[in-house]
Kinemage of the C-alpha trace (Angstrom):
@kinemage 1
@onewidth
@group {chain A} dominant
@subgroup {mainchain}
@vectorlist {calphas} color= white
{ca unk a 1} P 27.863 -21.775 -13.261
{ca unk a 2} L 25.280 -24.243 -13.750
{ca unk a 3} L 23.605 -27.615 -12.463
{ca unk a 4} L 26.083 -29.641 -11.225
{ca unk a 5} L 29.152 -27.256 -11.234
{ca unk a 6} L 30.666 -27.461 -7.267
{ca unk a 7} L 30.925 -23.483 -5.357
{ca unk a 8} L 33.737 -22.924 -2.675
{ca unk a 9} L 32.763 -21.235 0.451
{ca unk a 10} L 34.626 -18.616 1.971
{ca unk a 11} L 35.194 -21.311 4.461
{ca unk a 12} L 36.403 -24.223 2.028
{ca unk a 13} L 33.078 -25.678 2.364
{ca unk a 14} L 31.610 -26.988 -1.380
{ca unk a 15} L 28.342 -27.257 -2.746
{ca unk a 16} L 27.010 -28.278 -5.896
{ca unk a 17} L 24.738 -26.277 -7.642
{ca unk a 18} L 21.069 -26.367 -8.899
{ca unk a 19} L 19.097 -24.853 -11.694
{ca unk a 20} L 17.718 -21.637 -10.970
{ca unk a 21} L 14.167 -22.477 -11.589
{ca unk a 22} L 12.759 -26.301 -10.846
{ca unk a 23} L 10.764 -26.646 -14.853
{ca unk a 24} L 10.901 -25.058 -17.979
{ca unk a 25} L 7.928 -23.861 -19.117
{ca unk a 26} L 9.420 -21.715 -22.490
{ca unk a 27} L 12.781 -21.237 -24.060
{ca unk a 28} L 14.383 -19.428 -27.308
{ca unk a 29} L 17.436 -18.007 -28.176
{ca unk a 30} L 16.085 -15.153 -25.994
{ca unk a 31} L 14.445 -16.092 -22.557
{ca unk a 32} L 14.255 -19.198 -20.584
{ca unk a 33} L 11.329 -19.260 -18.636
{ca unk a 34} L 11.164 -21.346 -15.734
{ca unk a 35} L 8.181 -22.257 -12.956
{ca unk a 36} L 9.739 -22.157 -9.189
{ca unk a 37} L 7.432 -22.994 -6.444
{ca unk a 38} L 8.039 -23.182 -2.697
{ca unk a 39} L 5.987 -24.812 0.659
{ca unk a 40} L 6.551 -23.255 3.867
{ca unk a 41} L 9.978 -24.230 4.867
{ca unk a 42} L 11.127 -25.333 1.876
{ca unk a 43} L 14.416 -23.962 -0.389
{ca unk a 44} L 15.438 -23.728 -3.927
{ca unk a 45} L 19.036 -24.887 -2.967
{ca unk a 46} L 22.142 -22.841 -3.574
{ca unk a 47} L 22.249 -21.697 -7.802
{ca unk a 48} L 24.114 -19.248 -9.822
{ca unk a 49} L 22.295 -17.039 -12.638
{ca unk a 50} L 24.239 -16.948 -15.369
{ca unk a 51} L 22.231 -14.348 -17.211
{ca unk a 52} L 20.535 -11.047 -15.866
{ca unk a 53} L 17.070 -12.365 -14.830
{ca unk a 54} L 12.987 -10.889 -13.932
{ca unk a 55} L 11.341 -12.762 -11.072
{ca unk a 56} L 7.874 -12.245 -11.036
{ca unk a 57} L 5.303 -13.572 -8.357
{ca unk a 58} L 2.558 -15.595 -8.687
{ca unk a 59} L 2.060 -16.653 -5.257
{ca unk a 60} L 2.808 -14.282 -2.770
{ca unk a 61} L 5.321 -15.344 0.393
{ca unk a 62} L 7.870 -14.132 2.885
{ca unk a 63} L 11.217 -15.528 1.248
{ca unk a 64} L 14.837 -15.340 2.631
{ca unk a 65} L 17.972 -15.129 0.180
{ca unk a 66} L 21.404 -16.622 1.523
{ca unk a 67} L 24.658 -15.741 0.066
{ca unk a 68} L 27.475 -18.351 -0.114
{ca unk a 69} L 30.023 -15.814 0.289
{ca unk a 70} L 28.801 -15.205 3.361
{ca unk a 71} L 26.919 -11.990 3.011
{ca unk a 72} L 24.089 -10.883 5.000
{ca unk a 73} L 20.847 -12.291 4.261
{ca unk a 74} L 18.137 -10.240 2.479
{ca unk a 75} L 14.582 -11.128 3.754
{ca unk a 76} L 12.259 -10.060 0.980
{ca unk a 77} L 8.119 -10.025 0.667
{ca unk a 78} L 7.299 -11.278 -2.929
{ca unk a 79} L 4.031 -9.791 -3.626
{ca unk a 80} L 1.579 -11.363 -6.445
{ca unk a 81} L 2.337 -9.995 -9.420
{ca unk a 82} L 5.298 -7.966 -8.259
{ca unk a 83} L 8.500 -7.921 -10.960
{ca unk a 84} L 12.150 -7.614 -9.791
{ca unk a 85} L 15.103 -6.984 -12.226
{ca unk a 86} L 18.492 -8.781 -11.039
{ca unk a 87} L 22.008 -9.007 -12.678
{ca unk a 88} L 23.496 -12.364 -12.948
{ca unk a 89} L 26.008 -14.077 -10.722
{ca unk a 90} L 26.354 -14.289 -6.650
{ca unk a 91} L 26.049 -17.979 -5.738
{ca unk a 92} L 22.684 -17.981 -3.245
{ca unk a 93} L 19.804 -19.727 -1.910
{ca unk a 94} L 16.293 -19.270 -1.613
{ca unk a 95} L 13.872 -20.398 1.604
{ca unk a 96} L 10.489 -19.596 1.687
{ca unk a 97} L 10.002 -18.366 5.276
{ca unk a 98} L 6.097 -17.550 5.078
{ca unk a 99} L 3.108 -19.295 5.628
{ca unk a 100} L 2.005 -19.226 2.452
{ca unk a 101} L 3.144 -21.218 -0.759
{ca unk a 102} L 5.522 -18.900 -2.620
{ca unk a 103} L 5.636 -19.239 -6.803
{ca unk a 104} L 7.230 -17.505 -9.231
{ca unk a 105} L 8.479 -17.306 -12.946
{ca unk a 106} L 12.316 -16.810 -12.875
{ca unk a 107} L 12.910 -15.031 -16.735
{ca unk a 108} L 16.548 -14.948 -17.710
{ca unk a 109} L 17.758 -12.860 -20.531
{ca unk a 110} L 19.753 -14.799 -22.261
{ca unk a 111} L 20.809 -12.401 -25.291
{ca unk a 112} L 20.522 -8.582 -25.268
């Protein structure tokens, strides 16, 4: 899914969709690269990843991830310089629930 596109709820409830990162900062027929960066408080609204996908941290925080089909959250520590691998899909959110500012490059891999 992508920006835009509308998500059902388990409850009926819709939401319409963000990108997965907030810039671009590099694209080819490969990898998108994009810049994400959150205040205290603050949420990269619900978004789909429609390609597996590295998150690494630039800025470390202490981040919650919400799942629209109503899964349990996952609270995660995103340590500077720390890499995650993740599969695409699962409609979520992300909240920075720190302290600190929280920034990261989102890396999808678009072909394989």
């Amino acid at each position: 899914m992508a920006r835009g596109d509308v998500a059902v709820a388990p409850d009926g409830s819709k939401v319409t969709l963000v990108d997965v990162g907030q810039q671009v900062v590099f694209e080819n027929q490969h990898v998108r690269v994009w810049d994400l960066v959150l205040e205290p408080g603050e949420q990269q609204a619900w978004h789909e990843h429609d390609h597996p996908f590295l998150i690494i941290g630039l800025e470390a925080a202490d981040n919650r991830v919400d799942f629209l089909d109503g899964g349990e959250p996952v609270f995660i520590h995103e340590p500077v310089g720390g890499v995650v691998y993740r599969e695409a899909g699962g409609v979520h959110m992300v909240s920075n629930h720190g302290t600190t500012r929280y920034r990261c490059r989102v890396v999808e891999l678009i072909s394989q």
